[in-house]
Structures are given as structure tokens and as C-alpha cells.
C-alpha positions as CSV (number, residue, x, y, z in Angstrom):
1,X,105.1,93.6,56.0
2,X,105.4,89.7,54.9
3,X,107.4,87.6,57.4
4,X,108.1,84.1,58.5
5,X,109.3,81.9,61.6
6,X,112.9,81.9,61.0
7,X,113.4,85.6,60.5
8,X,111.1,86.4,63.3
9,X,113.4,84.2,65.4
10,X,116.8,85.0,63.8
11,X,115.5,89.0,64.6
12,X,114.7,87.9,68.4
13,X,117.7,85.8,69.0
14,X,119.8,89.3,67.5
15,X,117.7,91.2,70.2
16,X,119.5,89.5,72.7
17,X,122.7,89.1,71.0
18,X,122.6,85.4,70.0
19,X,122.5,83.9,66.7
20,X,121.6,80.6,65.1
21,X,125.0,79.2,66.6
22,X,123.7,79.6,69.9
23,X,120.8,77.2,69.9
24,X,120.7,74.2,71.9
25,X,117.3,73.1,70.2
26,X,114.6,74.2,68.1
27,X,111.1,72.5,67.8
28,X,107.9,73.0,65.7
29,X,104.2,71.5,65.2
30,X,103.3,71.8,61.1
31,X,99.9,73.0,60.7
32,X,97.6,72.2,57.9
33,X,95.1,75.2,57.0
34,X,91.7,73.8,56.5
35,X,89.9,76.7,55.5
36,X,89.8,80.8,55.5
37,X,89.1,81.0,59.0
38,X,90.8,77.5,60.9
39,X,93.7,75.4,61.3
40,X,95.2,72.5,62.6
41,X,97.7,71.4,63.8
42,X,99.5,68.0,63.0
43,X,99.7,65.7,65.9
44,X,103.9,65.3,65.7
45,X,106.4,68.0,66.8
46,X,109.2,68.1,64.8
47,X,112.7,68.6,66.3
48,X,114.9,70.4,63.6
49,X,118.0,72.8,63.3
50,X,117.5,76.8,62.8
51,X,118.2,76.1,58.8
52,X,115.3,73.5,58.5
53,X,112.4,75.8,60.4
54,X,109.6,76.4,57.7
55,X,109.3,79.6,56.0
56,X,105.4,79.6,55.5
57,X,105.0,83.8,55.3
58,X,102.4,85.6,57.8
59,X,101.8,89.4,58.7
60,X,102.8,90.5,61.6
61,X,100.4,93.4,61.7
62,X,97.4,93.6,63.5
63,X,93.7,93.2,62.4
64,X,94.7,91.4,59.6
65,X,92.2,90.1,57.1
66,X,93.2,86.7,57.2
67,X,92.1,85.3,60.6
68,X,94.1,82.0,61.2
69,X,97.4,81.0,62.4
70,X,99.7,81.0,59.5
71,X,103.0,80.4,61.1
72,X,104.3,77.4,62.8
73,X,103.9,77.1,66.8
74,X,107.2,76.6,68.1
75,X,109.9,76.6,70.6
76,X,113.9,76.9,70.7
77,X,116.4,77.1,73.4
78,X,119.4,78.8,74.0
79,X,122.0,78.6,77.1
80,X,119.8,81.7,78.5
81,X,116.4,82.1,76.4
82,X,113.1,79.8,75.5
83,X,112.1,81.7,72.6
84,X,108.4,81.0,71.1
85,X,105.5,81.8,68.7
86,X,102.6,84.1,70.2
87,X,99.6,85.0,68.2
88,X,97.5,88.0,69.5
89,X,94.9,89.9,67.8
90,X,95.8,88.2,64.5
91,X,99.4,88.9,64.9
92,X,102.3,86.6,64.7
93,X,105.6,87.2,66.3
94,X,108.7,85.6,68.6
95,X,108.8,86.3,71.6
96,X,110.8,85.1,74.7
97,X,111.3,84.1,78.5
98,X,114.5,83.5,80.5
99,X,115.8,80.0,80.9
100,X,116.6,79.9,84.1
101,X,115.0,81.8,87.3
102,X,118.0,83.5,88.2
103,X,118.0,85.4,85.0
104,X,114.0,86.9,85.3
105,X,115.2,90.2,86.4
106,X,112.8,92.7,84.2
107,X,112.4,90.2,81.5
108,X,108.4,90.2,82.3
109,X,105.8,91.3,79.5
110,X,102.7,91.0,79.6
111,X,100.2,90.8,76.2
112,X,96.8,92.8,75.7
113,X,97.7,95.0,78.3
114,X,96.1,97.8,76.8
């Protein structure tokens, strides 16, 4: 199913009980897609809030036809979480990592693992 940067996020901040509110900053590179199978990025990072992320729609689901980055990269901070873009297997999605060291604890995933 269809989904974009912003609700990816908005779904991980919920995960761990934050909301828009609770970002500190929120960052993303534009990309321009150059073909079927290529993109590229745009040399300036943009700093924005939650409300001005883009909403460029990519499937989250594996194997997908279309082989390219279609979401932004990006990254946003909360008092406790740095939440970011990952792209595996031709699947987009938000994950995240603690802020601080002292709040690891069994925060650790690891991708393609498998």
C-alpha cells in the first residue's frame, strides 16, 4: 500500500508515543529521479517543520517493480529519538535509534538479517 515520508514518520514517532509536537528538528535532501532505475540527490538539505516534509508517495513493500529511491532521505530529532529513512530490498520505511547512549537498552535492529 501507497505511502509517503511524513506518514511513515508521523506512524514511527506514534510507535514511541511522540507526535509532531515533539520534534526538535526535521531535515531532508530532495531527490530528482532521472530515470526508471536512478536518482539523485540535490546537493542542499533542507531544514523544515513536520508540516513542510514532502509527500512524494513510495511502496513500502518489497520487490517492488520500480527500483529507485522514491522517498526523500531524511532525518528528525526528538528529546529521545533520531528517526530516519532506510531503503532495503526496494523498500522504504522510518526507522529509528536512541538519542542519547543511556537510552540503547534493547533498542538494536539489525536489517537483512535473514
Amino acid at each position: 500500500m501507497p505511502t509517503n515520508t511524513k506518514k511513515e514518520l508521523l506512524d514511527a514517532l506514534t510507535r514511541n508515543n511522540e507526535s509532531p509536537e515533539d520534534l526538535e528538528a526535521v531535515f531532508y535532501k530532495p531527490i530528482v529521479h532521472l530515470w526508471e532505475d536512478s536518482y539523485k540527490s540535490k546537493n542542499k538539505v533542507v531544514k523544515c517543520t513536520f508540516d513542510e516534509l514532502p509527500e512524494r508517495e513510495f511502496n513500502p513493500g518489497y520487490g517492488s517493480v520500480v527500483r529507485f529511491l522514491k522517498g526523500e532521505p531524511i532525518y528528525a530529532y526528538t528529546k529521545d529519538w533520531i528517526y530516519f529513512k532506510v531503503c532495503y530490498d526496494d523498500s522504504e520505511w522510518i526507522s529509528w535509534i536512541p538519542r542519547n547512549p543511556e537510552n540503547v537498552k534493547n533498542s538494536i535492529t539489525v536489517y537483512g538479517d535473514g
